[in-house]
C-alpha positions in Angstrom: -33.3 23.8 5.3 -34.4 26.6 2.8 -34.8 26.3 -1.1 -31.2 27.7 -1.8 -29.3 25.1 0.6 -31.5 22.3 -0.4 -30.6 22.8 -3.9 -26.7 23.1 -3.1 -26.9 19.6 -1.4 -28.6 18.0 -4.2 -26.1 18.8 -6.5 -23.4 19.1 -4.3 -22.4 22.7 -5.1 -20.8 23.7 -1.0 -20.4 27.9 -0.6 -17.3 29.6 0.8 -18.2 28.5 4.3 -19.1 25.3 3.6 -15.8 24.6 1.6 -13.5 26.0 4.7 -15.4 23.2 7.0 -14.3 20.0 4.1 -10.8 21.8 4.4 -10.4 21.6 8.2 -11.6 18.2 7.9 -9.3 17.2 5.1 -6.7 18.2 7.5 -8.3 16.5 10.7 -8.1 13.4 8.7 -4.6 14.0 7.3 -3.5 14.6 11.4 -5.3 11.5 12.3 -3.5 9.4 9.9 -0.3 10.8 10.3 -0.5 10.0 14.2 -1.0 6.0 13.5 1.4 6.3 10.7 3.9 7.7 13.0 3.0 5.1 15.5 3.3 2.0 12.9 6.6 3.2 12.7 7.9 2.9 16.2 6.5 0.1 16.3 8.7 -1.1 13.4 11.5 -0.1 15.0 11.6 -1.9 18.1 10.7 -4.9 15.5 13.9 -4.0 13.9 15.8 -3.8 17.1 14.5 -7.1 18.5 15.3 -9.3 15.0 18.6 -7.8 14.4 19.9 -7.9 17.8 19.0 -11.7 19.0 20.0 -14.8 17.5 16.8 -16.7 17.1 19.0 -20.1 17.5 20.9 -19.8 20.3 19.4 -16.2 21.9 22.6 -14.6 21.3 22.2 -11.1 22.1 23.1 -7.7 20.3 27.2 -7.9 21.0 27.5 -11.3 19.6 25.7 -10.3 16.5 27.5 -8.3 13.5 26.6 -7.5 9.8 27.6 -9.3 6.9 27.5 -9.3 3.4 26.5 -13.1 1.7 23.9 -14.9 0.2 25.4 -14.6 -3.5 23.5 -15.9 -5.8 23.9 -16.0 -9.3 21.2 -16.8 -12.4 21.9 -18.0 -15.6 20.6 -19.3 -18.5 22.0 -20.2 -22.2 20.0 -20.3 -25.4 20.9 -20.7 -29.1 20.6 -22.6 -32.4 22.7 -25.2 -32.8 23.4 -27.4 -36.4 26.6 -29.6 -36.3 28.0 -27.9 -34.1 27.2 -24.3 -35.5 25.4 -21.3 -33.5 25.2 -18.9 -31.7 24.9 -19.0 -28.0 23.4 -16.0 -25.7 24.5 -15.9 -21.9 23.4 -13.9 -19.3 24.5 -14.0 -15.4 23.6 -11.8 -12.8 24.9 -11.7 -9.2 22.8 -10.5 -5.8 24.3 -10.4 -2.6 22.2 -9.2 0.6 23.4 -8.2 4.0 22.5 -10.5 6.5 23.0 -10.6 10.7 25.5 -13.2 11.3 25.8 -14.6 14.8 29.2 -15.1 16.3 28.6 -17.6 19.2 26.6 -20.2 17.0 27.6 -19.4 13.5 23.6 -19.0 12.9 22.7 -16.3 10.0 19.6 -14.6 8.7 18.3 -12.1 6.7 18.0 -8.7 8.0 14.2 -6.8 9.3 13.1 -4.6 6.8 11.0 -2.0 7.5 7.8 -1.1 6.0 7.2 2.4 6.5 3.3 3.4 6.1 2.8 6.8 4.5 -0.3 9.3 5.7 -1.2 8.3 2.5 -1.3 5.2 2.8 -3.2 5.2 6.4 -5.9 7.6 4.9 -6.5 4.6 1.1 -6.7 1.8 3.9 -9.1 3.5 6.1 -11.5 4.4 2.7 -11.3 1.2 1.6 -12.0 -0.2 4.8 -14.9 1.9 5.1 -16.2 1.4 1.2 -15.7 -3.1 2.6 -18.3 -2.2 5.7 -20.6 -0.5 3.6 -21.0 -3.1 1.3 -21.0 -6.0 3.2 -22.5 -5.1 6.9 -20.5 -8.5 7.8 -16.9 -6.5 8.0 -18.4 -4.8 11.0 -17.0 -8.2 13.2 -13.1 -7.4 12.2 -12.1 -4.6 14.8 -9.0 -3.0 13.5 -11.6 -2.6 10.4 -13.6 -0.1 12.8 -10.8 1.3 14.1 -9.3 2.1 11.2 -12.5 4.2 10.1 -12.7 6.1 13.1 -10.1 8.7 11.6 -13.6 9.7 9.6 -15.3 10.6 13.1 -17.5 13.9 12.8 -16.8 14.3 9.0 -18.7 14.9 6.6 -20.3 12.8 4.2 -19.0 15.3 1.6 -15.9 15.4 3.1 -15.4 11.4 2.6 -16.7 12.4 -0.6 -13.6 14.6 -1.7 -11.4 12.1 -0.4 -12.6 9.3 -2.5 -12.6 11.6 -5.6 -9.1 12.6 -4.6 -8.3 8.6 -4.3 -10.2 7.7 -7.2 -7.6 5.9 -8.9 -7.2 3.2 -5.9 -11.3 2.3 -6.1 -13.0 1.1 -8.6 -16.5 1.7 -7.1 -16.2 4.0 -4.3 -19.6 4.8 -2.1 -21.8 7.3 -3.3 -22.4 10.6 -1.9 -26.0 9.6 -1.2 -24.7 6.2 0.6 -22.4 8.1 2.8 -25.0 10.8 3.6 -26.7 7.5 5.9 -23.9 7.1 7.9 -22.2 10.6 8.6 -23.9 14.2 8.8 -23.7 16.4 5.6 -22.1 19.9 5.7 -25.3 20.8 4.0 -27.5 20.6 7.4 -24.1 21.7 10.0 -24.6 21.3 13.7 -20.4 21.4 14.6 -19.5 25.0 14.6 -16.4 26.4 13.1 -14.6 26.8 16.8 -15.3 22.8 17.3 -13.9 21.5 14.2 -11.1 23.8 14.5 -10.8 22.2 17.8 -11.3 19.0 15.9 -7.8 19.3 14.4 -5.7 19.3 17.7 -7.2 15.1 17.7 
């Protein structure tokens, strides 16, 4: 590694080239996410389908069971100063209803699945933090879906991890330094993917 490049990795300062390779791998990471994002998501579904459409007390299926609207529940509460009979009084009421399934050949109801849609955004703050957890504490290496959360980060760049965390910052209070991630991943600084691989890269 020459003076020049030695001097852009200490502080960090990547050329032209070196900027297009963290850009392809800002979008290999986005594509990775977006895939188990996408997948969480069917998976919901069928959830979705399975809670709605079967009575869980009698195993009524999906033509005994129709919508309804119940569950109305109302909260109040009444203050005020009273003196002989004097004061003033302050009401307030307020009324929720909620859509439940409602089963017709047992009369059995319950509240309807609700699905909890992960963003790429979301995929990509978990797998960071799950990362910045294994660093720290070498332990979190024993939970599995940990380590394969973090393998959206496979062939980045530590200085590509970097950006992320930077771009993130708000969500970690003391993310990994540069330095730290430079142990565990390669550094754009000393490149041995060319720019034909990591383009392949993105098709993952």
């Amino acid at each position: 590694m020459d003076v020049i490049t030695c001097l852009r990795k200490y502080f960090n300062f990547p050329n032209r080239l070196q900027k297009s390779y963290i850009s392809i791998q800002f979008d290999m990471v986005e594509n990775r996410c977006r895939k188990i994002a996408d997948a969480e998501y069917q998976d919901e579904l069928k959830s979705e389908e399975f809670h709605n459409h079967n009575c869980p007390n009698c195993r009524a299926k999906k033509d005994q069971i129709v919508n309804k609207i119940c569950n109305v529940q109302s909260k109040g509460n009444t203050s005020g100063s009273f003196w002989f009979g004097m004061g003033d009084i302050d009401s307030s009421f307020s009324i929720e209803t909620t859509e439940v399934n409602h089963c017709n050949a047992c009369g059995n109801e319950w509240e309807k699945f609700k699905i909890k849609r992960a963003l790429t955004d979301d995929i990509t703050r978990v797998a960071l933090r799950y990362l910045m957890e294994i660093i720290n504490d070498g332990e979190q290496k024993q939970y599995d879906w940990k380590l394969k959360t973090i393998e959206v980060f496979d062939l980045c760049y530590a200085e590509t991890i970097n950006e992320l965390y930077k771009k993130n910052k708000k969500y970690y209070a003391k993310p990994p330094k540069l330095a730290t991630l430079r142990k565990y991943y390669l550094t754009v600084y000393n490149r041995t993917l060319g720019i034909d691989q990591l383009n392949n890269l993105q098709k993952l």
